[in-house]
ROMAR-516229 format. One record per atom (N, C-alpha, C, O, CB): residue in one letter; x, y, z. Coordinates in steps of 0.1 Angstrom, whole numbers, always signed. Glycine has a CB too. Example, Ala and Ser with C-alpha at 12.3 -4.5 7.8 and 13.67 -1.06 7.14 Angstrom:
2
 resn    xx    yy    zz
    a  +132   -57   +78
    a  +123   -45   +78
    a  +132   -33   +78
    a  +142   -33   +85
    a  +113   -45   +90
    s  +128   -22   +71
    s  +137   -11   +71
    s  +129    +0   +79
    s  +134   +11   +80
    s  +141    -6   +57
***
This chain:
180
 resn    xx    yy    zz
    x  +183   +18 -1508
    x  +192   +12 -1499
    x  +187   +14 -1485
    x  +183   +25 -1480
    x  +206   +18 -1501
    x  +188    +1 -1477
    x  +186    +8 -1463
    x  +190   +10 -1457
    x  +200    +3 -1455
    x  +182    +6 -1457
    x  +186   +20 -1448
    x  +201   +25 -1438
    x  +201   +19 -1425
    x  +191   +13 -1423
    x  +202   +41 -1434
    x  +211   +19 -1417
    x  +218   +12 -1407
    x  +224   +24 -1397
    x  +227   +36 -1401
    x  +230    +2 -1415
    x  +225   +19 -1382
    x  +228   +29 -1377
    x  +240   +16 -1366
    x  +236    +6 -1359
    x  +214   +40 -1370
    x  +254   +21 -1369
    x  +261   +11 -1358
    x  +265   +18 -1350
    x  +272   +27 -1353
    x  +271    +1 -1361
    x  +261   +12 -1333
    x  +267   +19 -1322
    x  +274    +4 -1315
    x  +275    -7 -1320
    x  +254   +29 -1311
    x  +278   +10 -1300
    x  +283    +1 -1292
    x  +270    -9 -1288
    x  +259    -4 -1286
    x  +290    +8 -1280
    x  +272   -23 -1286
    x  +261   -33 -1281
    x  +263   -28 -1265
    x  +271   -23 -1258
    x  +264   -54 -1284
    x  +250   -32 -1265
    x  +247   -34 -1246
    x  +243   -48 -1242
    x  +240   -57 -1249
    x  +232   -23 -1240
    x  +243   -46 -1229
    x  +237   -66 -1227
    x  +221   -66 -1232
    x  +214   -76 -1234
    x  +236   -73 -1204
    x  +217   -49 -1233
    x  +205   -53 -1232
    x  +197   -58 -1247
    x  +185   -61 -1249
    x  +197   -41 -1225
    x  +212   -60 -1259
    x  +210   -65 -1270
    x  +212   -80 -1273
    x  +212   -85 -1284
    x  +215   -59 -1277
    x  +214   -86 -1260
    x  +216  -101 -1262
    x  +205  -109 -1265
    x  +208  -121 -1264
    x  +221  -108 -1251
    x  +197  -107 -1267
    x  +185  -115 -1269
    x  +186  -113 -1285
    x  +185  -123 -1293
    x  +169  -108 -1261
    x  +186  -103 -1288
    x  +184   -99 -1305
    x  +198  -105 -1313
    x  +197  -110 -1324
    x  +183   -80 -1307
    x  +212  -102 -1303
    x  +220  -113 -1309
    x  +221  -124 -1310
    x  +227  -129 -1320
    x  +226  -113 -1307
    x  +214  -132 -1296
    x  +214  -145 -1297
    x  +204  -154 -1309
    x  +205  -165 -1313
    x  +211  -148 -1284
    x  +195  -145 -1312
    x  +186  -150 -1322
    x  +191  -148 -1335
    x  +185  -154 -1343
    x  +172  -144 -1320
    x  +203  -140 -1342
    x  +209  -138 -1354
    x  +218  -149 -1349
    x  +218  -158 -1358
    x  +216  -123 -1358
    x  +223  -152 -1340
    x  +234  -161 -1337
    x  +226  -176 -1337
    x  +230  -183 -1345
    x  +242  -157 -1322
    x  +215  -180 -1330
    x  +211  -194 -1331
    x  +210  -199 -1349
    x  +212  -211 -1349
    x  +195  -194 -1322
    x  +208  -197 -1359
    x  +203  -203 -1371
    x  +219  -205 -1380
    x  +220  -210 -1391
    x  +189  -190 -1380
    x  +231  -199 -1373
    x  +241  -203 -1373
    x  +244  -218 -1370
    x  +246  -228 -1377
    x  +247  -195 -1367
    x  +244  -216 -1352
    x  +249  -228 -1349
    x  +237  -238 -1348
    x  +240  -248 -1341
    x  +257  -226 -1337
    x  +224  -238 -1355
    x  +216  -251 -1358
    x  +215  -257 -1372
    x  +209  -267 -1375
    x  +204  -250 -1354
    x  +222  -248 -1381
    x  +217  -252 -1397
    x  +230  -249 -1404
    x  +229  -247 -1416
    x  +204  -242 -1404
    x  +246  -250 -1397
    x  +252  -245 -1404
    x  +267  -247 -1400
    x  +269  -247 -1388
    x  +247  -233 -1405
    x  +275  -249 -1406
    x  +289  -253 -1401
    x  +297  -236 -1402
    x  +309  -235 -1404
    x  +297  -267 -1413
    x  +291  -228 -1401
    x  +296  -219 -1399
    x  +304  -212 -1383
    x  +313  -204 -1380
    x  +287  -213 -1405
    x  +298  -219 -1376
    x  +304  -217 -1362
    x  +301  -229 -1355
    x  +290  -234 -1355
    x  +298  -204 -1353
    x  +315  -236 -1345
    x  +316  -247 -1345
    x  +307  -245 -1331
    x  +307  -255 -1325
    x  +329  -254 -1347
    x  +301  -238 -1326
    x  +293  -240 -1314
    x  +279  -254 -1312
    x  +270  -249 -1319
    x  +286  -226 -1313
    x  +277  -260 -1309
    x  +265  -269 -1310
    x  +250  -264 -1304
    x  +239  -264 -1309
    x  +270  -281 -1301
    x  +255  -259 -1290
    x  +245  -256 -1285
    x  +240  -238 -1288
    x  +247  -230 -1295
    x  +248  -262 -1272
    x  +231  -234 -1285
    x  +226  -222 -1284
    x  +236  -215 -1272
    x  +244  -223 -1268
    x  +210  -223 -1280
    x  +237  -203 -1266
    x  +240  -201 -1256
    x  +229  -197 -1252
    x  +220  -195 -1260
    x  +250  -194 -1255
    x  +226  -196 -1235
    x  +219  -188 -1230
    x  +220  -175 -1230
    x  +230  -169 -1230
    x  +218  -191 -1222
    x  +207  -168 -1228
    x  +212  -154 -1226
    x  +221  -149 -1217
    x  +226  -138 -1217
    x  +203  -147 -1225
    x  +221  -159 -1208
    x  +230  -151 -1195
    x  +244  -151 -1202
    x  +251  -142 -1200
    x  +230  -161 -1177
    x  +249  -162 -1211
    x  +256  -160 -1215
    x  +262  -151 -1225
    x  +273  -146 -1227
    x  +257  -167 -1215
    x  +249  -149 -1233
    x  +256  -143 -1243
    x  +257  -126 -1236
    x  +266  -119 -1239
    x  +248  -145 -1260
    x  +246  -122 -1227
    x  +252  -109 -1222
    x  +265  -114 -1218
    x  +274  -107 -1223
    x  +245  -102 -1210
    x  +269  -124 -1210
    x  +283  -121 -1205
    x  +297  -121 -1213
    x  +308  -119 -1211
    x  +284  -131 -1195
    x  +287  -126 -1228
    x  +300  -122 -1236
    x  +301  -106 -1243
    x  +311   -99 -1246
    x  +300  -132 -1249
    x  +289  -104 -1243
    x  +290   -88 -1246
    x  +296   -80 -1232
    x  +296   -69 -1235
    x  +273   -82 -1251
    x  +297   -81 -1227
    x  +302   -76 -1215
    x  +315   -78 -1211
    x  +321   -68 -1206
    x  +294   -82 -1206
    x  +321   -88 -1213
    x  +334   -91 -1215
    x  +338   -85 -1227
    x  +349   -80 -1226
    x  +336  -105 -1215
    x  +332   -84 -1241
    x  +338   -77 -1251
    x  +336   -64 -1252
    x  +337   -60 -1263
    x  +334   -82 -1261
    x  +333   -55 -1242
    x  +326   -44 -1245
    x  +339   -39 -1232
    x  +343   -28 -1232
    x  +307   -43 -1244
    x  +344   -48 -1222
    x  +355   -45 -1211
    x  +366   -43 -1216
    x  +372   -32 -1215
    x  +358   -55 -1201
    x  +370   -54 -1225
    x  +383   -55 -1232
    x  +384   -57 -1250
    x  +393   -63 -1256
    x  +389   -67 -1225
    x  +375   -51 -1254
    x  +377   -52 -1268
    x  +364   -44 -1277
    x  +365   -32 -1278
    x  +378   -66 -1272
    x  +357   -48 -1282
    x  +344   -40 -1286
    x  +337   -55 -1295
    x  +341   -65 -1300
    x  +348   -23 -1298
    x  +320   -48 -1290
    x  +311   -55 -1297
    x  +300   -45 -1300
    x  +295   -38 -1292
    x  +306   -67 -1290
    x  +298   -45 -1311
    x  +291   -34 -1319
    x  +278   -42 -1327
    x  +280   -53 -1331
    x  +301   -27 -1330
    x  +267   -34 -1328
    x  +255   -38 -1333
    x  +252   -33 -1343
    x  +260   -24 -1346
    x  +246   -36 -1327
    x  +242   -34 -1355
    x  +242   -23 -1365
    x  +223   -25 -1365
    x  +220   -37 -1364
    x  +253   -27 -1384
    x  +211   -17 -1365
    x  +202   -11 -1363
    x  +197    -8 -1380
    x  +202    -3 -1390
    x  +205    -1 -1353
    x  +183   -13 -1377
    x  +174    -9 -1391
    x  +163   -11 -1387
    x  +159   -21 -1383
    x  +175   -17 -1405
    x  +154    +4 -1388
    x  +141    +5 -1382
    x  +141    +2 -1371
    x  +130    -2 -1367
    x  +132    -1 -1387
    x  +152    +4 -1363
    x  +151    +1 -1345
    x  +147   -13 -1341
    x  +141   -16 -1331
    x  +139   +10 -1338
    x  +154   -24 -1352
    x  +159   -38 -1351
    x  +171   -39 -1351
    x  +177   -29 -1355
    x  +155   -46 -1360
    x  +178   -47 -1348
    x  +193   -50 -1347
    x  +193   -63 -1363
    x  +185   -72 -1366
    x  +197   -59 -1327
    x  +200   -60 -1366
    x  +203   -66 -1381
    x  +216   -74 -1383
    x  +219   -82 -1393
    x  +204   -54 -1391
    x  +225   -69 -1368
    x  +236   -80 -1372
    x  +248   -71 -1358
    x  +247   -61 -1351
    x  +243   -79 -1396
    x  +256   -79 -1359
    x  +265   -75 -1348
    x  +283   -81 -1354
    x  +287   -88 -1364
    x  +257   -85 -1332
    x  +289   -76 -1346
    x  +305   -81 -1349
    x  +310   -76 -1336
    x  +305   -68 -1328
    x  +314   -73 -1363
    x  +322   -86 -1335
    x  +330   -84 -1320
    x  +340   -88 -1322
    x  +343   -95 -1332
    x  +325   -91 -1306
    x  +348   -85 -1311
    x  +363   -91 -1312
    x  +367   -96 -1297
    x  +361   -91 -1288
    x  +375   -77 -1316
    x  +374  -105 -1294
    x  +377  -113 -1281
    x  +389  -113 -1286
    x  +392  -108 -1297
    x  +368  -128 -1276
    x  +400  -122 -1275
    x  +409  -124 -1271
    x  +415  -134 -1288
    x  +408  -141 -1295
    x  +406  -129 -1255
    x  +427  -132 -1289
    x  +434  -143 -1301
    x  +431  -158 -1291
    x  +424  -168 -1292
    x  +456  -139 -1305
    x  +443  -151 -1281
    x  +447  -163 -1271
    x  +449  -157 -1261
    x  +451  -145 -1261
    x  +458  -173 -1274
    x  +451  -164 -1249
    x  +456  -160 -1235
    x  +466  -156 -1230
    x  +467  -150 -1220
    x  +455  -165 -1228
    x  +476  -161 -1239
    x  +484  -163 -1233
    x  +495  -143 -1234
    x  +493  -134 -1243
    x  +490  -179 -1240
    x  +500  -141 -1227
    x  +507  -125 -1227
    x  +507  -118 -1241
    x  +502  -107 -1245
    x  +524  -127 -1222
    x  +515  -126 -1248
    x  +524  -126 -1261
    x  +510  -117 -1275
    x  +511  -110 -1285
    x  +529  -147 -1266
    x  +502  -124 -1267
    x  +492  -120 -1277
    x  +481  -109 -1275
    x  +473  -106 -1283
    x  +485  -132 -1280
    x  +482  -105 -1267
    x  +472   -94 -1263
    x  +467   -76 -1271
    x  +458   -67 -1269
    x  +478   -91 -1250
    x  +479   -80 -1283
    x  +475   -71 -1294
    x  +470   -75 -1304
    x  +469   -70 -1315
    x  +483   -63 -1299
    x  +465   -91 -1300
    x  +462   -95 -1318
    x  +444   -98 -1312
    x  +443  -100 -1300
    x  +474  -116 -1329
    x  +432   -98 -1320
    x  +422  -103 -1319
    x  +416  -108 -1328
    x  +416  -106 -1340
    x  +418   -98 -1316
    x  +406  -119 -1319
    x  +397  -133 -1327
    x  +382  -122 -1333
    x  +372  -118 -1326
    x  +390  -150 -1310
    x  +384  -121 -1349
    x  +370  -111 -1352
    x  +357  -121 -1355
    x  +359  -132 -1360
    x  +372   -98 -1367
    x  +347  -117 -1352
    x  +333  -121 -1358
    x  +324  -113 -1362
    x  +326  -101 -1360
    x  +327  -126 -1350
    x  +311  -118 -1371
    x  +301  -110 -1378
    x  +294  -119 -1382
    x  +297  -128 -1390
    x  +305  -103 -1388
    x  +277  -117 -1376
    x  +269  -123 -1384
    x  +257  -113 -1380
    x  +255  -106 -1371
    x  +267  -139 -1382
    x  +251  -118 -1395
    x  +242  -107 -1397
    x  +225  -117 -1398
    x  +224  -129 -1398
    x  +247   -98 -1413
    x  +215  -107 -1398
    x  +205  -117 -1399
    x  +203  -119 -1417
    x  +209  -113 -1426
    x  +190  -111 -1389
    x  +191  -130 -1418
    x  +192  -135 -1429
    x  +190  -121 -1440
    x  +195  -119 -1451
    x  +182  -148 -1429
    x  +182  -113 -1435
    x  +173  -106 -1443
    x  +182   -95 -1445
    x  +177   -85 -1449
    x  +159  -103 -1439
    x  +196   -94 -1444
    x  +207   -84 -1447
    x  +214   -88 -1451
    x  +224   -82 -1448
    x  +213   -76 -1440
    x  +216   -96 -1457
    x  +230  -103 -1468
    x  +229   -95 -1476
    x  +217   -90 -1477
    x  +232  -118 -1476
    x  +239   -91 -1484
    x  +241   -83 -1495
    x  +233   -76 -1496
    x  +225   -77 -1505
    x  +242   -86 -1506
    x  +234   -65 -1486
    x  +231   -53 -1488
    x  +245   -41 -1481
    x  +243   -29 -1479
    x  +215   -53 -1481
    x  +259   -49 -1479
    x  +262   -36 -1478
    x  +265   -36 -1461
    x  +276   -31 -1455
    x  +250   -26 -1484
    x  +257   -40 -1456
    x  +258   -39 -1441
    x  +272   -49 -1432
    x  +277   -45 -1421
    x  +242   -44 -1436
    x  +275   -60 -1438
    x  +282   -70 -1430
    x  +295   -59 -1436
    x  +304   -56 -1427
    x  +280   -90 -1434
    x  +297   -54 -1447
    x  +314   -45 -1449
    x  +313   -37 -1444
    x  +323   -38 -1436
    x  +320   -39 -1462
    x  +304   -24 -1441
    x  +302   -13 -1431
    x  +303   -17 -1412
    x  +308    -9 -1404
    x  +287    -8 -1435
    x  +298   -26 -1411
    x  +297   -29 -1399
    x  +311   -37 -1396
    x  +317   -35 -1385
    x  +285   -36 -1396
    x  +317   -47 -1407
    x  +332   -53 -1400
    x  +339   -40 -1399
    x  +345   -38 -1389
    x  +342   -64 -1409
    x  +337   -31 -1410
    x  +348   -20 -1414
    x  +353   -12 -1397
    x  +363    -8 -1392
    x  +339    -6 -1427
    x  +335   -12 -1392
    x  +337    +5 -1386
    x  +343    -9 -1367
    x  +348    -5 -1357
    x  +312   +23 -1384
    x  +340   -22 -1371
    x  +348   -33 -1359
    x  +361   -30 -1362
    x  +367   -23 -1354
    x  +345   -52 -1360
    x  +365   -31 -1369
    x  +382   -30 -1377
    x  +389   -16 -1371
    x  +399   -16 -1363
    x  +381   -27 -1399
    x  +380    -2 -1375
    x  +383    +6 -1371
    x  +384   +14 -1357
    x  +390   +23 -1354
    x  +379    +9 -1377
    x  +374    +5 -1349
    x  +374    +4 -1331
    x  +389    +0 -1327
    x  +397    +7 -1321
    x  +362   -11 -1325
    x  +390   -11 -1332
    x  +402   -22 -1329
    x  +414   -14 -1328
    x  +421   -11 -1318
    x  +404   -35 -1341
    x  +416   -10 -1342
    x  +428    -2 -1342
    x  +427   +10 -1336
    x  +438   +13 -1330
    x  +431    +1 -1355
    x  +419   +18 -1334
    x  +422   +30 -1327
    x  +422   +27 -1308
    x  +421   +36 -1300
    x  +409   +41 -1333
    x  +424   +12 -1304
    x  +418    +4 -1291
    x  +438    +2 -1292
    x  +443    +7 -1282
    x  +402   -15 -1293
    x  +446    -2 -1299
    x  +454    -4 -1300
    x  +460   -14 -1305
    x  +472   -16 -1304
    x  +455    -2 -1293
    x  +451   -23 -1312
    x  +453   -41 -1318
    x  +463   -40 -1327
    x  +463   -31 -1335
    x  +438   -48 -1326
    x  +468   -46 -1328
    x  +480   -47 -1341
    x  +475   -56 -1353
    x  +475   -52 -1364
    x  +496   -54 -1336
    x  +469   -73 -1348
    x  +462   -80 -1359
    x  +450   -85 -1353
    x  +447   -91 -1343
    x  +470   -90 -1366
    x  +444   -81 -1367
    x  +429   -89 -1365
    x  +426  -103 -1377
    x  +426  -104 -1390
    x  +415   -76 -1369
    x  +425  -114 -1366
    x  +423  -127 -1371
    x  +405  -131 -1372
    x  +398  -129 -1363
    x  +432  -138 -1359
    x  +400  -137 -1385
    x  +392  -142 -1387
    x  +397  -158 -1389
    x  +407  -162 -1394
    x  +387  -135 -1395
    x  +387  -166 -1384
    x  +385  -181 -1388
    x  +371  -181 -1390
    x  +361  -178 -1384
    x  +390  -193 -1378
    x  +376  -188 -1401
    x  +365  -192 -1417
    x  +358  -205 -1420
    x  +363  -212 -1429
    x  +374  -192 -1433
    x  +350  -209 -1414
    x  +348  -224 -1413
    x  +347  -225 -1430
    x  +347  -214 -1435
    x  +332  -229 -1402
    x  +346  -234 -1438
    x  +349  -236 -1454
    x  +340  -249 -1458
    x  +340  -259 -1451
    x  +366  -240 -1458
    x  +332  -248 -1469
    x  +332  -235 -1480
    x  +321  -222 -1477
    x  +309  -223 -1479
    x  +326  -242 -1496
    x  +324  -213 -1473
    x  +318  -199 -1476
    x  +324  -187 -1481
    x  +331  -179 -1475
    x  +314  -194 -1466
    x  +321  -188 -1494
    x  +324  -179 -1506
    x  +326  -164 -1496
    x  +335  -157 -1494
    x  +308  -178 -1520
    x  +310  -165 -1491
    x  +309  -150 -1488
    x  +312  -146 -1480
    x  +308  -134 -1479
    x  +301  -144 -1488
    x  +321  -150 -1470
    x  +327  -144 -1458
    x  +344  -142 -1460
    x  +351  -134 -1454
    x  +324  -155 -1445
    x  +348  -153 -1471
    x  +362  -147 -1473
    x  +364  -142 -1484
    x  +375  -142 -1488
    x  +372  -156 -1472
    x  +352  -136 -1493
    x  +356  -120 -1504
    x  +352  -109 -1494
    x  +358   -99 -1496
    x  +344  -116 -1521
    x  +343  -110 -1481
    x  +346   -96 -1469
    x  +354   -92 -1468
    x  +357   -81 -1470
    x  +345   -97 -1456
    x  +364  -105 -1462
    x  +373  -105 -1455
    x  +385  -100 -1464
    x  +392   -91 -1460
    x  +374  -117 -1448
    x  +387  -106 -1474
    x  +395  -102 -1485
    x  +392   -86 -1490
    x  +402   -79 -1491
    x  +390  -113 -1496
    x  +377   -79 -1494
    x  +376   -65 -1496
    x  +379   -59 -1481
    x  +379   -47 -1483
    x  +361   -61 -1503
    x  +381   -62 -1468
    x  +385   -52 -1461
    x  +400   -57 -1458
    x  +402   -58 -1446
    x  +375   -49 -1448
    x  +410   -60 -1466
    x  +421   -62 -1464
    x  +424   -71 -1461
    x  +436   -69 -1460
    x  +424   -57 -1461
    x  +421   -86 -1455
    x  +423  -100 -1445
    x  +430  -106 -1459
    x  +427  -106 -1471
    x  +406  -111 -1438
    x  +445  -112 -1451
    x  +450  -121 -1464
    x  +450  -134 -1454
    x  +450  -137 -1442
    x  +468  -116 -1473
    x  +450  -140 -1469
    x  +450  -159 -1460
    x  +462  -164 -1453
    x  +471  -169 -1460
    x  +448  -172 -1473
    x  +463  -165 -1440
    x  +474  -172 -1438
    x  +477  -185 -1433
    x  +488  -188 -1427
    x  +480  -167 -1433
    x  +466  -196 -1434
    x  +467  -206 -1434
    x  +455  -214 -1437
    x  +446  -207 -1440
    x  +472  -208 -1424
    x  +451  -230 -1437
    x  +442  -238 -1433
    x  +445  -245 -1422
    x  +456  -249 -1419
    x  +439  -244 -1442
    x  +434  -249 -1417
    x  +435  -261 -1406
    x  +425  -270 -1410
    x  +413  -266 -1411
    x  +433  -258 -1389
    x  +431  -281 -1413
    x  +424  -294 -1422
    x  +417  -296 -1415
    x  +420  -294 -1403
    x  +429  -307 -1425
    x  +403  -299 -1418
    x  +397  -312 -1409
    x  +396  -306 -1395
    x  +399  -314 -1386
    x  +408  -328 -1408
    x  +394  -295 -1392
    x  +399  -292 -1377
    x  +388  -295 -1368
    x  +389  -298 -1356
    x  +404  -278 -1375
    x  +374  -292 -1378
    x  +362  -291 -1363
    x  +353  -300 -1372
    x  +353  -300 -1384
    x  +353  -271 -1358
    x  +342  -312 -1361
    x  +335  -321 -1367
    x  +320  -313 -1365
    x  +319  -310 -1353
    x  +337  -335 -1361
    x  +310  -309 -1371
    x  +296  -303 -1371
    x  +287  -312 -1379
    x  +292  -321 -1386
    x  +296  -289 -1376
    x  +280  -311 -1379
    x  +267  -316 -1391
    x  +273  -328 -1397
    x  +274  -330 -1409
    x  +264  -303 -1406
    x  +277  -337 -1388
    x  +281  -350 -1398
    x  +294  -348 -1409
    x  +295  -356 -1419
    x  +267  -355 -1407
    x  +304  -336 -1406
    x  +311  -338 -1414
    x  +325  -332 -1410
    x  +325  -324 -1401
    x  +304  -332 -1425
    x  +335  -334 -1415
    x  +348  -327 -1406
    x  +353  -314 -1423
    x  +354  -315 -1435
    x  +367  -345 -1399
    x  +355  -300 -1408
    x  +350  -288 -1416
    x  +368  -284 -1414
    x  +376  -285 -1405
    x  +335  -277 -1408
    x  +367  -279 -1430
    x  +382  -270 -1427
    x  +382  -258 -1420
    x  +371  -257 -1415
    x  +390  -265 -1439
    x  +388  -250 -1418
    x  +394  -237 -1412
    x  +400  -226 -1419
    x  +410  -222 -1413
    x  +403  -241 -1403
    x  +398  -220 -1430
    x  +411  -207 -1433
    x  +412  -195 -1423
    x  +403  -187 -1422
    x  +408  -199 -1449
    x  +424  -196 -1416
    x  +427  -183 -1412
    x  +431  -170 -1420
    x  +439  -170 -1430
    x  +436  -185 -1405
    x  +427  -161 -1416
    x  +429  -147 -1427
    x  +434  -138 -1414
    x  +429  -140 -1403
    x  +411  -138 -1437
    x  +442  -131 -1415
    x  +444  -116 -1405
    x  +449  -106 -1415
    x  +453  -107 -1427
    x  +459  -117 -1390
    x  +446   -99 -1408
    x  +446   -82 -1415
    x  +459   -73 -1401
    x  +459   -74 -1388
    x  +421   -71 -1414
    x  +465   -67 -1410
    x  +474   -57 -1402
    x  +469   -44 -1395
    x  +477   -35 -1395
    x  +484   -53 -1410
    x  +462   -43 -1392
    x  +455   -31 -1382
    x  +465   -17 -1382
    x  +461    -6 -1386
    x  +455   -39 -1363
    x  +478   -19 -1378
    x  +485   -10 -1374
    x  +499   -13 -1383
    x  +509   -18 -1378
    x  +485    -9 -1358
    x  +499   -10 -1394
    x  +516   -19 -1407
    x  +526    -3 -1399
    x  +523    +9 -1399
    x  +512   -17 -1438
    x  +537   -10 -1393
    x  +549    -7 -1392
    x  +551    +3 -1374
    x  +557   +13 -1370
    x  +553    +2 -1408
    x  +541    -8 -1367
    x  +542    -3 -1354
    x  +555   -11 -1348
    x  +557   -23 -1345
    x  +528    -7 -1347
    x  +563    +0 -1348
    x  +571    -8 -1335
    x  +575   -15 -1325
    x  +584   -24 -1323
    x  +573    -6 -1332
    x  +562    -5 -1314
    x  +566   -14 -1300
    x  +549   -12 -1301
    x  +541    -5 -1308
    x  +580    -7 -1284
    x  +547   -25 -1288
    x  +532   -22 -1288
    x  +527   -14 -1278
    x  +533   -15 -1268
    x  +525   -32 -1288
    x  +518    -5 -1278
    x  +510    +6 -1273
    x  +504    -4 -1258
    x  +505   -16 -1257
    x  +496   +12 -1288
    x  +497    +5 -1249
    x  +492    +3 -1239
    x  +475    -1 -1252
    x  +472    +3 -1263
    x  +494   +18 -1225
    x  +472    -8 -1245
    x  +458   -10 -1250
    x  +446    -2 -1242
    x  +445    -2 -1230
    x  +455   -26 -1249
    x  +437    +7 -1251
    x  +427    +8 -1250
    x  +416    +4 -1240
    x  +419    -7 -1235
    x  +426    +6 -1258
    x  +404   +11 -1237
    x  +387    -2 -1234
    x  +384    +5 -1247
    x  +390   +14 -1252
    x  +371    +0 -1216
    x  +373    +1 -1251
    x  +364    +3 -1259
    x  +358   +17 -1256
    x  +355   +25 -1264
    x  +354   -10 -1258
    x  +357   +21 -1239
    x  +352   +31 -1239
    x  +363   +38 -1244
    x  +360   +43 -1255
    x  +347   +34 -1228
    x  +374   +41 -1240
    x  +383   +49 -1241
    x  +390   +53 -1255
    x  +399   +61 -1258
    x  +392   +44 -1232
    x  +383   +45 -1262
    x  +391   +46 -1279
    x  +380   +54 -1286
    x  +380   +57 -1298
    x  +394   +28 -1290
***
């Protein structure tokens, strides 16, 4: 088995994410993005997720092998304990173990950050992202038909969230990433 070491991302892993992240959004209806991002961007999304939520890397042989993060549900007030999760890994780590360890110990950030639910969207059909989501607890709570057009084709949506924190009362001051 190989081992894996997951810490917090830095900007200075945007390059290595953006290259697990490009073979997504050119060969794949898995993330409705079209274009690549730039790097400037994608540090500025690690950077924004690392202010207000966490983005984590996972390491093999002092390569980056895959990453997961959490951003915002929505903007709006109401929602600022729930978050939008992600995970992709590079090709050469599928089933090995690493994409459940690495959502797990995102899952486990979250909640100890203060999050109450964590929402995944599932672009469809991928088998293997909603038995993850399903073995780390995500139950289905909806589809959105037809919602996003990619690759010549209009792609459904299953939403899954997981309860982070079951039978929290009121909600907590939220966390940074450093502070949890």
């Amino acid at each position: 088995m190989t081992e894996f070491r997951i810490r917090a991302a830095t900007v200075a892993d945007a390059h290595a994410c953006r290259e697990i992240y490009r073979p997504y959004i050119e060969n794949s209806t898995l993330t409705f993005e079209y274009d690549v991002p730039t790097l400037y961007e994608v540090e500025r999304r690690i950077a924004s997720a690392l202010d207000s939520h966490t983005w984590l890397v996972a390491e093999s042989a002092g390569a980056i092998a895959g990453y997961a993060n959490a951003k915002d549900f929505s903007s709006r007030e109401a929602y600022q304990w729930s978050c939008e999760t992600g995970i992709y890994l590079s090709p050469d780590f599928h089933g090995r173990g690493l994409g459940r360890a690495l959502y797990q110990s995102l899952l486990d950030h979250l909640a100890a950050q203060g999050f109450r639910i964590a929402v995944g969207r599932i672009a469809v059909p991928n088998d293997p992202s909603i038995a993850l989501h399903e073995a780390l607890g995500f139950e289905t709570s909806g589809t959105l038909r037809s919602i996003g057009w990619k690759l010549d084709a209009w792609i459904d949506v299953v939403l899954m969230q997981k309860d982070l924190a079951p039978g929290m009362a009121h909600p907590p001051t939220l966390q940074s990433p450093a502070e949890s």
